[in-house]
TORNU-41650 format. One record per residue (C-alpha): residue number from 1; residue in one letter; x, z, y. Coordinates in steps of 0.001 Angstrom, whole numbers, plus 524288, in hexadecimal, padded with zeros to 5 digits. Example, Ala and Ser with C-alpha at 12.3 -4.5 7.8 and 13.67 -1.06 7.14 Angstrom:
BEGIN
(1 "A" (8300C 81E78 7EE6C)),
(2 "S" (83566 81BE4 7FBDC)),
REM end
This chain:
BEGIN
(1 "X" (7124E 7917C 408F8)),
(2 "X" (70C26 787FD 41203)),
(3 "X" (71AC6 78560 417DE)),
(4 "X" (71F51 780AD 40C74)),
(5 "X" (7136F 778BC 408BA)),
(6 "X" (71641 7738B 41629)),
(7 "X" (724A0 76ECA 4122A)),
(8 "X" (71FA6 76B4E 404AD)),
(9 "X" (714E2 76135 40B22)),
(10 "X" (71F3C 75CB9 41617)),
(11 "X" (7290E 75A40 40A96)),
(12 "X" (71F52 75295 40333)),
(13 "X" (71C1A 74B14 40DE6)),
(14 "X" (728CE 7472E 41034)),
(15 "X" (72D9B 74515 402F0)),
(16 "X" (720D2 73B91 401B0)),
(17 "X" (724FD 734B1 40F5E)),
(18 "X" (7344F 733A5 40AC1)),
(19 "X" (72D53 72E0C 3FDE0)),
(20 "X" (725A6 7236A 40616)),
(21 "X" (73039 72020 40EFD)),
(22 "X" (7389F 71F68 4011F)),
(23 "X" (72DD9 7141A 3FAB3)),
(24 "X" (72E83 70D82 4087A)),
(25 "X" (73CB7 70C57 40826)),
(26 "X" (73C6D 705F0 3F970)),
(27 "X" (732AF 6FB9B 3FAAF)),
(28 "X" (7394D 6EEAB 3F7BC)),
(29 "X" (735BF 6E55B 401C2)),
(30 "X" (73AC2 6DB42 3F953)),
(31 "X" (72CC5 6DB83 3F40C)),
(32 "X" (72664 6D886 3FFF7)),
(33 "X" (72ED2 6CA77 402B7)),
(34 "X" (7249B 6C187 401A5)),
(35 "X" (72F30 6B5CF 403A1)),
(36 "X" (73D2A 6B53D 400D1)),
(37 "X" (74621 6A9E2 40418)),
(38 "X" (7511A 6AD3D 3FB85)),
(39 "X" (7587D 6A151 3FA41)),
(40 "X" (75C10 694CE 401AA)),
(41 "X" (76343 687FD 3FE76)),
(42 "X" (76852 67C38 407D4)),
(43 "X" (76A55 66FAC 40639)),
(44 "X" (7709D 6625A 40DAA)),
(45 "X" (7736E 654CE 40A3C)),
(46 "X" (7711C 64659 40A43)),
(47 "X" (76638 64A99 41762)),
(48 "X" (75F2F 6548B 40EF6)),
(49 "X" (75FFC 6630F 4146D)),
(50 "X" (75994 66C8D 40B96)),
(51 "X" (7565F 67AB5 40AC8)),
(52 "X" (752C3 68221 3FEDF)),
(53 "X" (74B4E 690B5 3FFDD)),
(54 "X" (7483B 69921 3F4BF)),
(55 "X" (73F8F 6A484 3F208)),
(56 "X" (732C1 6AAD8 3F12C)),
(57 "X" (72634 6AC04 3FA55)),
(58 "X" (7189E 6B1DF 3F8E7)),
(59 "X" (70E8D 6A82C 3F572)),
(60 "X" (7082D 6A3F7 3FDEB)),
(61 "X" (7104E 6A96A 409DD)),
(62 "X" (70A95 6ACEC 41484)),
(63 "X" (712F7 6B7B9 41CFE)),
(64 "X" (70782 6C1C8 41C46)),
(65 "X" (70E9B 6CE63 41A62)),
(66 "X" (70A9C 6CEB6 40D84)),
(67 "X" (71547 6CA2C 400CE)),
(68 "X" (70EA3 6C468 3F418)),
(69 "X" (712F5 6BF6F 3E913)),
(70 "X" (71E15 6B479 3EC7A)),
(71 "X" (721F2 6A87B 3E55F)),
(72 "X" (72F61 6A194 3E4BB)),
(73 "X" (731C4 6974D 3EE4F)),
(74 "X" (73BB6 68C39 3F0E0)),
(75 "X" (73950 6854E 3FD55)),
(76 "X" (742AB 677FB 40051)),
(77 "X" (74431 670C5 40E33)),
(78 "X" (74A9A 664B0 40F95)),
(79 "X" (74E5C 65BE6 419BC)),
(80 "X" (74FD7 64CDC 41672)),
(81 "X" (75643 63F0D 41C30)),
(82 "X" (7483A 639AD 41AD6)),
(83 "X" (73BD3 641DA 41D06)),
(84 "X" (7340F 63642 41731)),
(85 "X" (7386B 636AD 40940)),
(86 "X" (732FB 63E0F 3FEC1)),
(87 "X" (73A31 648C8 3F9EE)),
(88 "X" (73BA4 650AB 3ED9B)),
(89 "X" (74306 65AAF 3EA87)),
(90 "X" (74762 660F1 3DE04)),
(91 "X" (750D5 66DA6 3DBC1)),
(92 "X" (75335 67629 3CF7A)),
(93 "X" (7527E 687A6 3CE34)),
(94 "X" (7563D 68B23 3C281)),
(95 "X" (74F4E 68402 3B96F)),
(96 "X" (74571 67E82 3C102)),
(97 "X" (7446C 6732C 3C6B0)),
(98 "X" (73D67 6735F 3D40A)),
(99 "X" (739B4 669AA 3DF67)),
(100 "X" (72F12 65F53 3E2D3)),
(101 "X" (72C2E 65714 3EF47)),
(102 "X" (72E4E 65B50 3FBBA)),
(103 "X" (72517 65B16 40650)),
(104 "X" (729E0 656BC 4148C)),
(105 "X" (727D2 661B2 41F72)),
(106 "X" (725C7 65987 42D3B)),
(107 "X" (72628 6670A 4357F)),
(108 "X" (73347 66801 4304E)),
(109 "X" (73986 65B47 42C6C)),
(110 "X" (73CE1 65F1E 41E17)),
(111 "X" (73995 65F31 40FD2)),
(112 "X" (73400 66AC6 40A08)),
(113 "X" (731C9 66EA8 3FB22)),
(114 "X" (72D4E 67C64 3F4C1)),
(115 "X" (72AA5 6835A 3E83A)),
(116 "X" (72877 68E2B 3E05E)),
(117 "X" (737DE 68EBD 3DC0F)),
(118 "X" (73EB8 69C19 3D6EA)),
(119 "X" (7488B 6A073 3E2DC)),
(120 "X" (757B8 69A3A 3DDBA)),
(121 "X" (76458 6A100 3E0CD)),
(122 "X" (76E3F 6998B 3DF4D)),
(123 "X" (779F8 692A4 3E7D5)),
(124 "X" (77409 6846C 3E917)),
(125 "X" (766F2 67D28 3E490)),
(126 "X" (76715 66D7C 3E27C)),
(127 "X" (75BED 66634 3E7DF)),
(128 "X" (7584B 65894 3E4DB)),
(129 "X" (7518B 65174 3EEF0)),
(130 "X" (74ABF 64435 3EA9A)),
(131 "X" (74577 63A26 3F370)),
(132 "X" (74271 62BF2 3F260)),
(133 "X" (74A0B 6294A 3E568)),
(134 "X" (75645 6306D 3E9F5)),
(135 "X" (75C35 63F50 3E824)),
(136 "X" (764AC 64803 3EFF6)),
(137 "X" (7689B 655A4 3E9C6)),
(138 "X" (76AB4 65EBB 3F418)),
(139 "X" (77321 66AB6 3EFE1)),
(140 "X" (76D23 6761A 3F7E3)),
(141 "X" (77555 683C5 3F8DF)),
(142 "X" (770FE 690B1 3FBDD)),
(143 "X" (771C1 69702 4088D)),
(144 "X" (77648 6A145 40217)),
(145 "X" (782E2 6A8BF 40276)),
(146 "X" (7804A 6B537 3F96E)),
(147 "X" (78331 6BDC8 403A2)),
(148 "X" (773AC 6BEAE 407B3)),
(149 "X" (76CAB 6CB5D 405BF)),
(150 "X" (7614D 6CB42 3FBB6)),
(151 "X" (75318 6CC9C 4005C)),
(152 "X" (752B0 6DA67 3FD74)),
(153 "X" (75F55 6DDE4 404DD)),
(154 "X" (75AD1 6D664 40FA8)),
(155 "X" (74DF4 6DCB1 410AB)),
(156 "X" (754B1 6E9E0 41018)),
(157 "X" (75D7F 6E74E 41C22)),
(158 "X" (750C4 6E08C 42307)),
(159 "X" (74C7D 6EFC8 420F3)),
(160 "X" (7595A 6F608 42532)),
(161 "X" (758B3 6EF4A 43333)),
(162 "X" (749E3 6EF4E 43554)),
(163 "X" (745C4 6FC85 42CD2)),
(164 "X" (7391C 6FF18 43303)),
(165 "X" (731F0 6EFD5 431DE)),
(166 "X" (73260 6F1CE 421D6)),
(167 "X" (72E78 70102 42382)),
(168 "X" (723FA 6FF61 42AE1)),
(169 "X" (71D27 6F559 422FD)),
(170 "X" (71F8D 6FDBC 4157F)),
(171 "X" (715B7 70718 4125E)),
(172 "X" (712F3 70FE7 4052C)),
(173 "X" (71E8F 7072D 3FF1A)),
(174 "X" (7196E 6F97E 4018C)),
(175 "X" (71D05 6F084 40C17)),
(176 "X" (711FF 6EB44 413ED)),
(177 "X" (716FD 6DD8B 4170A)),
(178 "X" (71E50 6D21A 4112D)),
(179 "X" (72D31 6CBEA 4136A)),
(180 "X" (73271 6C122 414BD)),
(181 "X" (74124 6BD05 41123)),
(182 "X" (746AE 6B0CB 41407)),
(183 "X" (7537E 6ABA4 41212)),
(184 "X" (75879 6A3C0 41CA5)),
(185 "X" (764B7 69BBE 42204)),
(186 "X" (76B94 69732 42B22)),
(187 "X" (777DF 6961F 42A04)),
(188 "X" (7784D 6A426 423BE)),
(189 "X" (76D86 6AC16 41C0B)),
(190 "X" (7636B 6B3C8 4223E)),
(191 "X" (7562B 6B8C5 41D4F)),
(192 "X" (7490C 6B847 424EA)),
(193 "X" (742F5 6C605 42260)),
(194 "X" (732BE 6C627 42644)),
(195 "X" (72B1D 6D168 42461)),
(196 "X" (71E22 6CE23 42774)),
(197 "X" (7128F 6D9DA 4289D)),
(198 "X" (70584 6D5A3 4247E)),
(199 "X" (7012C 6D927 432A2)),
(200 "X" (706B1 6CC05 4362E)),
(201 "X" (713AF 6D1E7 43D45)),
(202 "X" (72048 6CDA1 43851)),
(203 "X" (72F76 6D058 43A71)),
(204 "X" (737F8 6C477 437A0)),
(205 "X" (74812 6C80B 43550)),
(206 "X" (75407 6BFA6 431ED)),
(207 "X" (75E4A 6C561 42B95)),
(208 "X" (76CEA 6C380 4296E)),
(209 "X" (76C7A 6BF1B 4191B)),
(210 "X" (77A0B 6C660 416CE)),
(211 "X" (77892 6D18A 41F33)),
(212 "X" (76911 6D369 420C0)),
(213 "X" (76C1A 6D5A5 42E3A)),
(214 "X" (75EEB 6D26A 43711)),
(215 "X" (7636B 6C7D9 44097)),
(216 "X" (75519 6C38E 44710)),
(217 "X" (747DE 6CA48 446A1)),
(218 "X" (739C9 6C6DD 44AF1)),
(219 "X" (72BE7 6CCC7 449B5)),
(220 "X" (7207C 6C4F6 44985)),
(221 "X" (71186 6C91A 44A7C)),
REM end
């Protein structure tokens, strides 16, 4: 009799660990991005250079290890002929019409401009930059080619390569940290993984965009 209470414990004890490991498995990280880049546009012409990126952050942000509630975001650089004029820009998503005055960046040399703007999909955006009684449309394209993994899949081959970094900050079903996901370019697509502990250590990855393939890695903290 005590044998086979024995086996009976040992059984439950495993069936409760395989149950654990099971919940630890299905918890959707997507839940714990506390800013996604999901879209970018580009822009030259007549001395402008612009760049367009879309998507949603926690608000406020601050890169705590902890994800709150997040709010769509646009952000919009720009590069002029003349950093003395005053510039303002307008641009339409869906139906609403967006834009407002952009404010100069010295640190950088460039026009910026943000709001609170739904994340757009879509091949090309048309900006209208105004300036000293004159107007210059600038027809900006996405980055895009449609062969980019979604945030999801890339988070899932982020966890293929590096299994243990996601593991071992998931207890009990929950994931005790926040992630990053940025979409980034140059001259292809890549995404700029962080997952960021709220002990202050963090592991920064780029990725292939196509293939999710992890081409540079560093820890911080």
């Amino acid at each position: 009799m005590k044998t086979f209470l024995s086996l009976t414990c040992a059984a439950a004890a495993l069936s409760a660990a395989l149950c654990l490991g099971g919940c630890a498995a299905e918890v959707d990280y997507t839940e714990y991005v506390s800013e996604y880049r999901a879209e970018i546009y580009r822009a030259e012409g007549d001395g402008f250079a612009l760049t367009a990126f879309f998507g949603e952050r926690e608000y406020p942000y601050a890169a705590d290890g902890v994800c709150a509630a997040k709010e769509p975001l646009a952000e919009i650089y720009m590069t002029a002929p003349d950093n003395t004029a005053d510039y303002t820009l307008s641009f339409t998503v869906g139906n609403a019409v967006c834009g407002g005055d952009m404010s100069f960046d010295a640190a950088h040399a460039r026009f910026c401009y943000s709001e609170s703007v739904e994340c757009v999909s879509a091949p090309s955006l048309t900006f209208t930059v105004a300036y000293d009684g004159q107007k210059t449309i600038l027809e900006a394209t996405s980055v895009r080619t449609g062969k980019e993994m979604t945030m999801p899949e890339i988070l899932g081959k982020l966890n293929e390569q590096r299994p243990a970094l996601l593991s071992s900050m998931t207890q009990h079903g929950a994931f005790d940290g926040e992630l990053c996901v940025r979409l980034v370019y140059n001259q292809k697509c890549y995404y700029f993984v962080g997952v960021i502990s709220p002990a202050g250590k963090s592991d920064y990855f780029l990725l292939d965009g196509e293939t999710g393939e992890i081409r540079a890695e560093r820890r911080s903290g």
